[in-house]
N, C-alpha and C positions, 0 to 999 in steps of 0.2 A: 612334316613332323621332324625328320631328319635335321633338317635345315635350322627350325627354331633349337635342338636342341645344342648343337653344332655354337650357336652364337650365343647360347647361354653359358655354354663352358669355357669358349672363348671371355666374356663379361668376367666370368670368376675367376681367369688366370690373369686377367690383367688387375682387380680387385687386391690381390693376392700378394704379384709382386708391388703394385704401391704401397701395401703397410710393410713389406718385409724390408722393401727404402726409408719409409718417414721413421722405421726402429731403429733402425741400423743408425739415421741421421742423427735423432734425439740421444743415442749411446751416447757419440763421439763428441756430441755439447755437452753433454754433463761432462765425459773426460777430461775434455777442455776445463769448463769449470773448476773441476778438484781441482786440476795443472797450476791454473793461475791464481784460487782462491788460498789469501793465507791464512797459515796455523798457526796455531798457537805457538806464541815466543818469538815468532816472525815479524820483525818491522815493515811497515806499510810504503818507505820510503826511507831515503838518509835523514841524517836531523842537522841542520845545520848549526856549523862550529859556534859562529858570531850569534847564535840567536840571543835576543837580550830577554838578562830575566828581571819578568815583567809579574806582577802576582795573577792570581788567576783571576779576582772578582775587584777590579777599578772604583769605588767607587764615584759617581761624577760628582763634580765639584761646581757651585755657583762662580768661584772664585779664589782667591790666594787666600788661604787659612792664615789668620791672624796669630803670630807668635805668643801675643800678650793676651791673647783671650781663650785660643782655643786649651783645655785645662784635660791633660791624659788622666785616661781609666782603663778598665781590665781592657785586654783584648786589641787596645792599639800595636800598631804595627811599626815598628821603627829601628833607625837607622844608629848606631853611635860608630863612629869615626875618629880614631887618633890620629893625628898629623903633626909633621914636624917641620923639616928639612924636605921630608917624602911619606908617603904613608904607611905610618906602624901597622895599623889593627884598623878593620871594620867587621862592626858585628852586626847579623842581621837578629834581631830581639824583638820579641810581644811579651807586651805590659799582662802580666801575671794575673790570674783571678781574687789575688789577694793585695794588686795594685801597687806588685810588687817588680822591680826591671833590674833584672841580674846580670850583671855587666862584672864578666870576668878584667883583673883582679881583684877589683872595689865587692865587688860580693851584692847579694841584695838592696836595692837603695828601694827606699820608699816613695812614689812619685803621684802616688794615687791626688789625683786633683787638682796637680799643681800647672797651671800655666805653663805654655814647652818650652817661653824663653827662660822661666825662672829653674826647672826641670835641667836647662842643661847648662848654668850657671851651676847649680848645684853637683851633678856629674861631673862637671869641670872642676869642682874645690876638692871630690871628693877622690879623683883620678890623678891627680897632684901630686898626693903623695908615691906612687908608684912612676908617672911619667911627669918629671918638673921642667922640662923646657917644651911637653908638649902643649897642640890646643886642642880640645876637645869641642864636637859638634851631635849634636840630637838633631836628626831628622824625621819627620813624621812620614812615613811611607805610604800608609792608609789606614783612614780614620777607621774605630772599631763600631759592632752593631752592636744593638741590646733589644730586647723588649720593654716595647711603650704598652699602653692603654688607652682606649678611644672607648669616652664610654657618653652614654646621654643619647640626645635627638641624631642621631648619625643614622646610614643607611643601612652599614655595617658594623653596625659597635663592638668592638673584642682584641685582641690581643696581637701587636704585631711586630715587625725584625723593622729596628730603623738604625737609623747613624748617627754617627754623633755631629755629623753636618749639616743634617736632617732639618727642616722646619716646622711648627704645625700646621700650613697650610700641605705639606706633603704629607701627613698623617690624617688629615682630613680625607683628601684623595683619595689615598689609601681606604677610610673605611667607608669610601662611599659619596662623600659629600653631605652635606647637614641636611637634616627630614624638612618637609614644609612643617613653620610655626618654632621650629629653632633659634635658637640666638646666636647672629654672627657676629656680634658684636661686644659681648660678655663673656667669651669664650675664655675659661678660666686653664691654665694650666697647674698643676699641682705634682710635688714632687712624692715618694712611694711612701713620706707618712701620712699623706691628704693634707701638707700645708701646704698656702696659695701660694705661687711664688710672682704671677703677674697674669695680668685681664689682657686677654686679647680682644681686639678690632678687628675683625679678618675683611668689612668691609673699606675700613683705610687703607689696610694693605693695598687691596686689589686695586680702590680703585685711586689710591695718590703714591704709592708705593710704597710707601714708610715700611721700611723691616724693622724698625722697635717694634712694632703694631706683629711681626711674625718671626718671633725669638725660635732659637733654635731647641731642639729636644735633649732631654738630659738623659740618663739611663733610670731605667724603672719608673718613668713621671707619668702622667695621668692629664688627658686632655679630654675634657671636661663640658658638651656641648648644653645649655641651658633652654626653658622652652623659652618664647619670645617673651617682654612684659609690654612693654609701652611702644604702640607704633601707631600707626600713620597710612592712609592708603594715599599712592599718587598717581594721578592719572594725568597721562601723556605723554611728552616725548622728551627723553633725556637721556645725555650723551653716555654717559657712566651707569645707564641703565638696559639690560636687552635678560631675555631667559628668565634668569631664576626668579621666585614668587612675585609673575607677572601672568597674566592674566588675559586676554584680547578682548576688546572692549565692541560687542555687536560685530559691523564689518565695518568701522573705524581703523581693524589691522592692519588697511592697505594702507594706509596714510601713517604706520607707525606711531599709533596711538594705542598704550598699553595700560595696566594697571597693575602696579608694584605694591607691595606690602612691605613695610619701610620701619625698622626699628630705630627711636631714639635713646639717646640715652637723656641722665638728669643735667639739666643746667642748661642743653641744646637749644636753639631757638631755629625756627621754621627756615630760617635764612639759613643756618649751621647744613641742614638737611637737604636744601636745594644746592648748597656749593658740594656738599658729599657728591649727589649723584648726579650734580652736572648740568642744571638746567632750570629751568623747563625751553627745551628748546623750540625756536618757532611760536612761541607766546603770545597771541592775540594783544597786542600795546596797541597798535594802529585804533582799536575802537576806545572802549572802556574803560580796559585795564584791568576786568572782572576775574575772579574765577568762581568756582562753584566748593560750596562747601555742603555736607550730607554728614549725619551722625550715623547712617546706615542706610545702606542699599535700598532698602524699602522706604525709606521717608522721604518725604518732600522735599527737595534740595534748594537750595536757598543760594541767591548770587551776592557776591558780596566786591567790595570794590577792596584789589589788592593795596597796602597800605606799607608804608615802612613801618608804623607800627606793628602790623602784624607780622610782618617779617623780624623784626626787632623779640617777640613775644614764641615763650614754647607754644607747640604744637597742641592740639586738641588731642587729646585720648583717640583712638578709634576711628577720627574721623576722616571723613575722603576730601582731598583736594582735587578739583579738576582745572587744569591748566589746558585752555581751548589751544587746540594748533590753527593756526592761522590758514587756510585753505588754498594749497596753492594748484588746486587743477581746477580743468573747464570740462563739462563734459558732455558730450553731442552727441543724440541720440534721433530714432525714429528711421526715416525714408533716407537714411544716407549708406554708401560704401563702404567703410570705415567706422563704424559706431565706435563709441568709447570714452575715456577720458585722455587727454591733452595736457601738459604741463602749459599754465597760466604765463602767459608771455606782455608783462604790460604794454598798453598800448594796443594788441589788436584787437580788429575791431570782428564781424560776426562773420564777413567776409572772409576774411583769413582764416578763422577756424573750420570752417564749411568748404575751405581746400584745402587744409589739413585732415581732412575726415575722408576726402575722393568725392567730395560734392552727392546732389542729391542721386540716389540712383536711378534705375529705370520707373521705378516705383513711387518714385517721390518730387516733389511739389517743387517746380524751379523757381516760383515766385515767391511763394509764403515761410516763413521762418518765425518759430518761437521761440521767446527765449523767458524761461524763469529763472528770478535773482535767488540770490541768495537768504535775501530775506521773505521767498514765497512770494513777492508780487511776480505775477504773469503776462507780458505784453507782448503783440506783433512786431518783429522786429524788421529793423533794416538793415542794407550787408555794411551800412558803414557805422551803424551801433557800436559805442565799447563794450568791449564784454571785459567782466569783474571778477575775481577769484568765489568758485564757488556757483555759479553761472551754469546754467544746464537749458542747451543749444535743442529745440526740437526740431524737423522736419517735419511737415504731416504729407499721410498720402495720399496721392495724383487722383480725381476721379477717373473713372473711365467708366464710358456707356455702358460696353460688353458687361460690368459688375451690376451692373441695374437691369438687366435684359428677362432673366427670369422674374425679375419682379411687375414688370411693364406689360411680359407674357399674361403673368398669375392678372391683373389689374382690367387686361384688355379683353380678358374671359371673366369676367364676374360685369364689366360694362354688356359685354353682346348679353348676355344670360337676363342680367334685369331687364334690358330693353325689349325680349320676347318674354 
């Protein structure tokens, strides 16, 4: 009894001093902490002499801002510099909320809207009279923001900070991207009294580049997204085409065969709409020349033979085109290794694809080989058959006794049974 007690009070003195160490430890880290943590009014480090002043928010630029286009408003950020012999004066100045840029001695000039090269020609006649053998230069330092408006079929429609280097495809972004059944192609911008000032194409932009097609933002303007009028469904495969209102057609996805919902505009012709989005790439020409035309999903679809006239002629309201892709795998299936599909290599024959697969397996038939075309006829084939795009290679499997044995059993007892 002794003994157990003995080792329990030992247990609680060493219990004891371990916390009166881990307190004692945790004091002298917090000390520490205060020590080296700073206070207020205290610098974090030196600031260096040379550092260059830079503003706080850049914003990026696509490119060299045009002298003759780009036209100052409130909130610009800019540079005026007297020079002569050597440098008189640099003022750092923002264009006023009444688009007004007060350049001590000249006093307030008016600059609101004016193009920067005309901006500081003007600056220059007007600074003239106080410095006459100087030159005078306006530099734009960073463009100013404002509030736009993104209103219509958008993701996020409402009210936002942009630039004045801004584009409408960047305010698009911004609210989102355009809803399915939108117009990307009518997209109207308007300035803050709701006059038009020009129709956007946002799918020319993207897909040929053209920036007339994505003019830049003004201050207070209004981008305008419309619901769709006149389109077009197209199906298959085209270069300038992937994502947006597309659609995957059965498991035709694997082969990159989609369905697009495609806006024309007036005067377009079928041909207009295939060079837009690129295609139809991989186009079925080696047969017919067909594609498939539908006024709706539910109806009967009707093949028609491609025409230059109908290329030549606008498109059908609502209707589907289907542009067949040309079928470039083979695919081998059954009692083989390797099951699956194969890219179509012309020229081989059933042979070659059947070592392409790992041959038949342990399961499957080393003599017999099927092969169905493409257009549904079914023949035995031989390993030096050509195989054709669209071709689907079968194996069948190997008999074996052992799989017939319980039936031979069941067979061999209903023979003894009759015969007594």
């Amino acid at each position: 009894m002794y003994s157990d007690s003995s080792k329990f009070l030992k247990l609680l003195l060493v219990l004891l001093v371990f916390s009166v160490c881990a307190f004692r430890l945790e004091a002298q880290s917090l000390k520490l902490f205060e020590r080296t943590r700073p206070t207020l009014g205290e610098k974090l480090g030196p600031t260096p002499k040379s550092r260059p002043s830079v503003p706080e928010m850049m914003i990026p630029l696509e490119g060299k801002i045009d002298r003759l286009s780009y036209r100052l408003g409130p909130g610009d950020e800019v540079d005026v510099s007297i020079w002569g012999m050597e440098l008189y004066e640099s003022y750092h100045l923002f264009v006023s909320a009444e688009g007004r840029l007060l350049v001590p001695p000249a006093g307030p000039l008016e600059v609101d809207g004016m193009p920067l090269a005309e901006a500081e020609a003007y600056l220059a006649q007007r600074m003239s009279e106080y410095f006459s053998e100087a030159r005078i230069s306006l530099t734009l330092i960073n463009p100013r923001t404002f509030r736009v408006f993104a209103v219509g079929a958008l993701a996020r429609p409402g009210t936002y900070f942009m630039s004045a280097v801004d584009r409408v495809s960047e305010l698009l972004t911004e609210a989102g991207g355009v809803r399915s059944g939108g117009s990307r192609r009518r997209i109207r911008l308007l300035d803050g009294d709701r006059r038009l000032l020009t129709t956007v194409d946002m799918m020319r932009y993207l897909m040929q580049g053209n920036l007339q097609q994505n003019p830049m933002l003004i201050d207070g303007c209004i981008v305008e997204v419309p619901p769709m009028e006149n389109y077009v469904v197209l199906r298959g495969s085209f270069t300038n085409l992937s994502g947006s209102d597309s659609v995957a057609v059965g498991e035709r996805q694997i082969d990159q065969i989609s369905e697009f919902v495609i806006e024309y505009l007036p005067g377009e012709t079928l041909g207009d709409l295939l060079e837009l989005v690129g295609g139809p790439e991989n186009f079925e020409t080696a047969g017919d020349g067909r594609l498939v035309i539908s006024d709706n999903p539910q109806a009967s679809q009707r093949w028609v033979p491609l025409t230059r006239e109908m290329i030549e002629s606008p498109p059908e309201q609502e209707a589907i085109y289907e542009f067949p892709v040309r079928n470039k795998w083979v695919f081998v299936s059954g009692s083989v290794n390797l099951p699956g599909r194969y890219i179509y290599q012309p020229g081989w024959t059933v042979r070659d694809y059947l070592g392409q697969a790992g041959g038949p397996n342990i399961e499957g038939s080393g003599k017999k080989c099927y092969i169905r075309r493409s257009d549904g006829s079914n023949d035995k084939s031989k390993p030096g058959d050509l195989v054709l795009p669209g071709d689907v290679l079968y194996v069948p499997h190997r008999f074996k006794f052992y799989e017939w044995s319980p039936l031979v059993t069941l067979l061999t007892a209903m023979i003894f049974l009759l015969s007594n």
